[in-house]
C-alpha positions as CSV (number, residue, x, y, z in Angstrom):
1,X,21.5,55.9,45.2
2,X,19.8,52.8,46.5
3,X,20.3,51.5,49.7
4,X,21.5,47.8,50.1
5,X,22.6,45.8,53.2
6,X,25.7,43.5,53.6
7,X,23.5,40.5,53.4
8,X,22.1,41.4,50.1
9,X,22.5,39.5,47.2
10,X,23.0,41.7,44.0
11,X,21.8,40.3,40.0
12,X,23.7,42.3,37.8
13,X,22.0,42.9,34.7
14,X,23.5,45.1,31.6
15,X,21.2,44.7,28.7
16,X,17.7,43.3,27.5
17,X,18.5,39.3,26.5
18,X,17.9,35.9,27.4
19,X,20.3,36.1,30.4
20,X,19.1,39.4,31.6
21,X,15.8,37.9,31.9
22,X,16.6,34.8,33.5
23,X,18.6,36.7,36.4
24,X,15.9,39.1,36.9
25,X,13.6,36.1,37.4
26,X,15.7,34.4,39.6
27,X,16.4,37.8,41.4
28,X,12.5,38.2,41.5
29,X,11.9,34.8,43.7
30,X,14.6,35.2,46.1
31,X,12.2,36.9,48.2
32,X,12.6,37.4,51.8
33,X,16.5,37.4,50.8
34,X,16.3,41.2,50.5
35,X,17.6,40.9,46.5
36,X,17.7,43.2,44.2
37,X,19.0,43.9,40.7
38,X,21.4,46.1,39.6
39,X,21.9,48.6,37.1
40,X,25.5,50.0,37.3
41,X,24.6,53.9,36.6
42,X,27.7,56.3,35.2
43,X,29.2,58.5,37.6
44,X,32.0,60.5,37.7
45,X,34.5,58.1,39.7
46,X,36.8,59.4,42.5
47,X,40.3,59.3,41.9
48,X,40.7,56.1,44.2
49,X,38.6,54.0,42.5
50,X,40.0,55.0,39.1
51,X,43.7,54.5,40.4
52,X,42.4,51.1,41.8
53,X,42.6,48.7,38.5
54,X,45.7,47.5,38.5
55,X,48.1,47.9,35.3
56,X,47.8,44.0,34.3
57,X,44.0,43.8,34.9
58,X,43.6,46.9,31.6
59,X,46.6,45.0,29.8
60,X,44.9,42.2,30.1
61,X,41.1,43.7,29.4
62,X,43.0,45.0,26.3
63,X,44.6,42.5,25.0
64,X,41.7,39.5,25.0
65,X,39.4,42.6,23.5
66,X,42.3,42.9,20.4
67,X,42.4,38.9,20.0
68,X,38.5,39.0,19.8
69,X,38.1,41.5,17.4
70,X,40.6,40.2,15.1
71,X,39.0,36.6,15.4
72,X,35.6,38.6,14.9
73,X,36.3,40.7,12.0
74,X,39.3,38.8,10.8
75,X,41.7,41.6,11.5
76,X,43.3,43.8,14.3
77,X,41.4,47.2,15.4
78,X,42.7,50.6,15.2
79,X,45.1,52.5,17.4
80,X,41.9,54.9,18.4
81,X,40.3,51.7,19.2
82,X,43.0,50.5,21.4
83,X,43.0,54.2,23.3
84,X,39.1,54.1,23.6
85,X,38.8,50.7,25.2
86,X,41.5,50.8,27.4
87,X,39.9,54.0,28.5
88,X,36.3,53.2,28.9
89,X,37.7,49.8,30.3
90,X,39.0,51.8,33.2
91,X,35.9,53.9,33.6
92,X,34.1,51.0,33.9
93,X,35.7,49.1,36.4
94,X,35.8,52.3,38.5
95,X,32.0,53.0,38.0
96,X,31.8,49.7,39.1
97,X,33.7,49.8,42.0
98,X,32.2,53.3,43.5
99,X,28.8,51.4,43.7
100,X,30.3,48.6,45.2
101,X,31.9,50.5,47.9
102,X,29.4,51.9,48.9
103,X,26.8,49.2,49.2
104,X,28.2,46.5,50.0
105,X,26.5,43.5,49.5
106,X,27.1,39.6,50.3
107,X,27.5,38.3,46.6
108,X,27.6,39.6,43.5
109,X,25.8,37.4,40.8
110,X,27.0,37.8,37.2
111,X,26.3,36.0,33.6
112,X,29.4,34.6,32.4
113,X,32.0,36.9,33.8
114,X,34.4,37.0,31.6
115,X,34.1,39.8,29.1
116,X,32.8,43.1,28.6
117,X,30.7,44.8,31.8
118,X,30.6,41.7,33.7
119,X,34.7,41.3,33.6
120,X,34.7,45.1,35.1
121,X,32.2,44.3,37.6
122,X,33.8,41.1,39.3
123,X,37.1,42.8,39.0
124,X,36.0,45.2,40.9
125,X,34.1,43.1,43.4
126,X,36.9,41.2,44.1
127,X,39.3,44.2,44.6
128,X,36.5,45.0,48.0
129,X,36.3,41.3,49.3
130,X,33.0,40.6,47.8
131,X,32.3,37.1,46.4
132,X,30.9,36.5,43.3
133,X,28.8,33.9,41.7
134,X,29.6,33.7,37.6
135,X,26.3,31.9,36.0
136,X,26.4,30.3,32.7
137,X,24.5,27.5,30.5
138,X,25.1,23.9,32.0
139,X,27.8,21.4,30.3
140,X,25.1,18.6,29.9
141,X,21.3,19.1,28.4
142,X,19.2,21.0,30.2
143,X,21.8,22.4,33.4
144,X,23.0,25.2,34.5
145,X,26.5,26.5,36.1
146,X,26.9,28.5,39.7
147,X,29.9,28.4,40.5
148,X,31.9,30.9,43.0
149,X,35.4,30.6,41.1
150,X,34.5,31.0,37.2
151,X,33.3,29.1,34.3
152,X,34.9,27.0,31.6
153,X,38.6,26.5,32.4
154,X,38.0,28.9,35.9
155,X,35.4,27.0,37.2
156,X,35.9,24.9,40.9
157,X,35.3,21.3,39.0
158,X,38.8,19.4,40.7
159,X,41.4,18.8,37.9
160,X,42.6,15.7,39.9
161,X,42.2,11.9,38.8
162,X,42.8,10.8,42.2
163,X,39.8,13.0,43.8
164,X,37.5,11.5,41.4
165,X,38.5,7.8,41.7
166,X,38.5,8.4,45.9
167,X,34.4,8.9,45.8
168,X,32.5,5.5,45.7
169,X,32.1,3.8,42.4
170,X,29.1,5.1,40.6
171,X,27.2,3.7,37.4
172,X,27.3,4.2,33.5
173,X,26.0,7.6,33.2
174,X,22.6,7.1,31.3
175,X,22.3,8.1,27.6
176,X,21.9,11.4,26.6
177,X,20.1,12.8,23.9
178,X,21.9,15.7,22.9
179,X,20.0,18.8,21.7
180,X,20.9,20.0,18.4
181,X,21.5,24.0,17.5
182,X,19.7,25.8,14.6
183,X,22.9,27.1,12.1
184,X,22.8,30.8,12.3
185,X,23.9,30.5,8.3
186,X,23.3,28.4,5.3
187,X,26.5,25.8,5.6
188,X,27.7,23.8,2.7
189,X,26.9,20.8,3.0
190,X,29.5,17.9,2.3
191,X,27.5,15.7,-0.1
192,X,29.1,12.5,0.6
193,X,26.4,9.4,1.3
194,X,27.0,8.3,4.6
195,X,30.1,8.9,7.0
196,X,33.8,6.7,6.9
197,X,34.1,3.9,8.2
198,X,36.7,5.2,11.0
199,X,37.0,9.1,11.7
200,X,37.8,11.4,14.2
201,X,35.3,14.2,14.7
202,X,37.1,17.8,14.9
203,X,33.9,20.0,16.2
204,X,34.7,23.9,15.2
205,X,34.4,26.5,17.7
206,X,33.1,30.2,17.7
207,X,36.1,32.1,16.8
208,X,35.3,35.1,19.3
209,X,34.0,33.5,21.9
210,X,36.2,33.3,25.5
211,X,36.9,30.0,25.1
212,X,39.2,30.9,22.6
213,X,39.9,34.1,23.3
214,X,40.9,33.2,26.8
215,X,41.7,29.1,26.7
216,X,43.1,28.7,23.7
217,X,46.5,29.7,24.5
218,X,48.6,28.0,20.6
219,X,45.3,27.9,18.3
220,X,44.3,31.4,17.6
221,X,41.1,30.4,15.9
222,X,39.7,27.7,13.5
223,X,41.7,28.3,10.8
224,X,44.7,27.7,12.6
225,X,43.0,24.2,14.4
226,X,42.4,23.5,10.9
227,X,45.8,23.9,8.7
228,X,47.6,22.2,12.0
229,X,45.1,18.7,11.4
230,X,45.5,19.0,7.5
231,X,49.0,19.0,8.2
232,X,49.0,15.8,10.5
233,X,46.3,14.2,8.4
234,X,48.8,12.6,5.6
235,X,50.7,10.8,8.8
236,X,47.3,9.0,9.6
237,X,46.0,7.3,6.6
238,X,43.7,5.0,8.6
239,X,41.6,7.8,9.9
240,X,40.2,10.6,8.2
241,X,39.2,13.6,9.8
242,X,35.6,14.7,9.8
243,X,35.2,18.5,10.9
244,X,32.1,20.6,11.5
245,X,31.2,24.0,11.4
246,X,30.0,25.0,14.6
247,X,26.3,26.2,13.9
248,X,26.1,29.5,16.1
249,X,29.3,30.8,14.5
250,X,28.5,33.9,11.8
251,X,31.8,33.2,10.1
252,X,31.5,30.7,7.5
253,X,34.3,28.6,6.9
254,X,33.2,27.1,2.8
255,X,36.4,28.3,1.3
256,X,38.1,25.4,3.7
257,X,36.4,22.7,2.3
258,X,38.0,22.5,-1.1
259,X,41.3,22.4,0.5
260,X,41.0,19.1,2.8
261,X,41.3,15.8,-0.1
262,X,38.7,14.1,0.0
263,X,40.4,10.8,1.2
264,X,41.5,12.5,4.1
265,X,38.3,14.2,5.3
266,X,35.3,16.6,4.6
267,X,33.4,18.8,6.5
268,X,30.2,17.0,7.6
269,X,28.1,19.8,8.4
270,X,24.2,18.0,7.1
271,X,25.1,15.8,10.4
272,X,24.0,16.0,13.7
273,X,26.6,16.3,16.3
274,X,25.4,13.3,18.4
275,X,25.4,11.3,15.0
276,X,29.7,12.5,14.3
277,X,29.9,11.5,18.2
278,X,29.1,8.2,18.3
279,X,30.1,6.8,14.8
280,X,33.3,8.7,15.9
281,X,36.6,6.6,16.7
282,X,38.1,9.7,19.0
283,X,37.4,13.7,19.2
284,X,39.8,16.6,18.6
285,X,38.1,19.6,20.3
286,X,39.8,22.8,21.8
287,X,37.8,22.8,24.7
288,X,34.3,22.2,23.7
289,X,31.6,21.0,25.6
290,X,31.8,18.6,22.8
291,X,34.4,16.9,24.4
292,X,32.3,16.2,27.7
293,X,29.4,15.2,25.2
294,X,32.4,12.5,23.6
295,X,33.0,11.2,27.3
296,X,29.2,10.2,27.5
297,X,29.4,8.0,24.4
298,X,32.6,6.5,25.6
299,X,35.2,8.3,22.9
300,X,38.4,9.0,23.4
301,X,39.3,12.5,23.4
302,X,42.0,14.8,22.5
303,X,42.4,18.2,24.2
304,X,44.1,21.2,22.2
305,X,43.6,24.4,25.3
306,X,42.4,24.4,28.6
307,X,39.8,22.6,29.7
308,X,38.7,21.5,32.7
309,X,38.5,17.9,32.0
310,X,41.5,17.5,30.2
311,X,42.5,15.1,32.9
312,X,44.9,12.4,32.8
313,X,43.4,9.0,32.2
314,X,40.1,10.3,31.5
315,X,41.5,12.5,28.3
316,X,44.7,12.9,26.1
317,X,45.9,16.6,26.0
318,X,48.6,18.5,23.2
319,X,49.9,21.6,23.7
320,X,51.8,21.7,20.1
321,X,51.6,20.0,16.8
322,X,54.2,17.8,17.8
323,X,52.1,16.6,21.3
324,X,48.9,16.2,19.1
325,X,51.2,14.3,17.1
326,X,52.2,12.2,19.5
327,X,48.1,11.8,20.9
328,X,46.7,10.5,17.4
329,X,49.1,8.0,17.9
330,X,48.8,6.4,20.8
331,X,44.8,6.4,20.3
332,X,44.7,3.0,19.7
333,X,46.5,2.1,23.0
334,X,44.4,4.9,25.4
335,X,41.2,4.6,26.7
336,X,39.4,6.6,29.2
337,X,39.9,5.0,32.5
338,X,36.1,3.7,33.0
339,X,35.3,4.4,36.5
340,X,37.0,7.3,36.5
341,X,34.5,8.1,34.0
342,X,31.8,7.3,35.0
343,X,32.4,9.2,38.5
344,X,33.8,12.4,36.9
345,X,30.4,12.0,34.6
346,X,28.4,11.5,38.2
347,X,29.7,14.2,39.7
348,X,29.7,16.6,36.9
349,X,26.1,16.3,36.7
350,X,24.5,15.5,40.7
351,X,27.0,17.7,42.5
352,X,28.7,20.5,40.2
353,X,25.7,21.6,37.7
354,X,22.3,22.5,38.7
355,X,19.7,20.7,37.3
356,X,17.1,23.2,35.3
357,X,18.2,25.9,32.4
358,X,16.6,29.4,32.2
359,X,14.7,28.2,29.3
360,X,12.8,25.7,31.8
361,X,13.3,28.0,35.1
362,X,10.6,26.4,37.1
363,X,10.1,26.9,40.6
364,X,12.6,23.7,41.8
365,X,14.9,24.9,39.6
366,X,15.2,28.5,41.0
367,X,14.8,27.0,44.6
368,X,18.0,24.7,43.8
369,X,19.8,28.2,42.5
370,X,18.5,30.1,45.0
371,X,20.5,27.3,47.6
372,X,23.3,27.7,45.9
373,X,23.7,31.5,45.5
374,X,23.3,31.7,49.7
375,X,25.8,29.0,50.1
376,X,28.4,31.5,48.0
377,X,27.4,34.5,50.0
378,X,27.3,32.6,53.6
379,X,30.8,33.3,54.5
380,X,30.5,37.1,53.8
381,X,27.4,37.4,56.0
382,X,28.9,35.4,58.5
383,X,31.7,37.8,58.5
384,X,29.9,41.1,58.5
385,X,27.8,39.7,61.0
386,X,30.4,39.2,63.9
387,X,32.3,42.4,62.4
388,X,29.1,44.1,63.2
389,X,28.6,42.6,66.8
């Protein structure tokens, strides 16, 4: 096995893709750092490390893998299924772990982190002290995330109206051209000439992806965000409601739209997003980064699951029918607290994100991650160091 040193910085990479490439590239210029990637081999794990994964951690493994197969396929997997995952699940982490042990490096670096291999790996990390750095694509065009806690509703953004109206008054974010996604699928389109007068905008999600899976704690997919809105949409007959199908999703959603009457909504999926943003009176998301994309353009927005800027003053939040309810309501009397905005906006973008994606991963861009990655593994060397002396 290869040799690494406790001030080592280690890119794990599981597969050929877009993110695989990117982390070897950013591994690659790290230089004098000592980096290196790497490939978790399969070993026959000692009988501590396979002990090690606690109970909840494979319950837990287990039950987000169920809810994203059913929201996959569209129903639950088989026992052997069950008995096979929990199982190589546990292999996994312990595989993980034995490497870990025994080379010890300052930071792990992982895409995502929060299913499949790289949910083992940090587990396992984190069960030997070792900090990790979860990477994923940016919340604004053209960004990127770092962060040393998580992403989406995990990540270290402060949840706190009062930290963000405390830093000095900063200015309207600029505008933001948005950058639209190629539909994996044909979508039906809505036919209607032009959109209503007032709307809200309900942006779908991908059904499997973690931030349902994992955030979404009383909307089990779109289905259920959509019969919960047609029900409510009769109570509000000065709004319709103007969904989309998200474009990366493979699930297509066309037997939905015969069911919403027309003088309550449609699905408007010939639109751009940025277009259903801005004619928009308010947005309903989950936890999109639509709903960060609505806070640009001013809109009010309602939050269904976790999400780290469902804050109060800058968002409305519902954690039931009855609380969204409630939201739709009062939009006419809510508005997003304007400097609290504007410096959530600020911060978002000049502190929290790093400017650069792997699709543009010039050299400013990996020196700005490259900053960021030793700031996360700082403490650890720090620590070995004086252990050491």
């Amino acid at each position: 096995m290869q040799k690494y040193s406790s001030t080592m910085i280690v890119f794990f990479v599981n597969r050929r893709g877009a993110a695989d490439d990117y982390l070897r590239a950013l591994a690659s210029g790290m230089g004098a750092d000592a980096t290196t990637m790497l490939y978790v081999r399969r070993h026959f794990p000692s009988w501590t490390d396979w002990t090690a994964a606690s109970a909840s951690f494979i319950d837990n493994c287990l039950k987000n893998g169920i809810r994203e197969y059913k929201n996959r396929w569209g129903h639950p997997p088989s026992a052997l299924w069950r008995v096979f995952t929990s199982f190589s699940t546990r292999w996994q982490y312990a595989n993980d772990r034995r490497v870990l042990r025994r080379c010890k490096p300052a930071l792990v670096v992982v895409w995502n982190g929060l299913k499949g291999r790289s949910v083992t790996l940090a587990e396992a990390a984190r069960s030997l002290g070792i900090p990790c750095a979860f990477m994923e694509n940016g919340l604004l065009p053209s960004t990127t995330v770092c962060d040393g806690d998580g992403v989406n509703a995990l990540n270290s953004m402060p949840r706190s109206s009062a930290f963000y109206r405390q830093l000095p008054p900063m200015p309207v974010p600029e505008p933001t051209q948005l950058i639209a996604r190629p539909s994996s699928i044909s979508r039906r389109a809505s036919g209607r000439n032009g959109l209503p007068q007032r709307y809200i905008f309900i942006p779908f999600q991908v059904d499997s992806d973690t931030q349902i899976v994992l955030f979404s704690p009383w909307l089990a997919d779109m289905r259920a965000l959509f019969d919960t809105l047609l029900e409510l949409s009769g109570q509000f007959p000065q709004y319709q409601f103007v969904f989309k199908e998200h474009p990366s999703s493979k699930r297509d959603y066309r037997y939905l739209h015969d069911l919403l009457p027309p003088e309550r909504g449609f699905f408007a999926n010939e639109y751009a997003t940025q277009e259903l943003i801005e004619k928009a009176e308010a947005v309903i998301t989950i936890n999109s980064t639509v709903g960060i994309e609505a806070l640009l353009f001013s809109k009010r927005v309602i939050v269904l699951g976790r999400a780290f800027y469902a804050i109060p003053d800058l968002t409305l939040a519902a954690d039931n029918a009855e609380e969204l309810k409630n939201a739709i309501s009062r939009l006419q009397q809510f508005a997003p607290d304007e400097q609290l905005r504007r410096n959530f906006l600020a911060y978002l973008k000049n502190t929290y994100l790093i400017e650069g994606d792997r699709r543009s991963a010039n050299e400013a861009h990996c020196l700005r991650v490259r900053e960021r990655l030793l700031a996360l593994a700082q403490p650890r060397i720090r620590a070995t160091e004086s252990y050491e002396h």
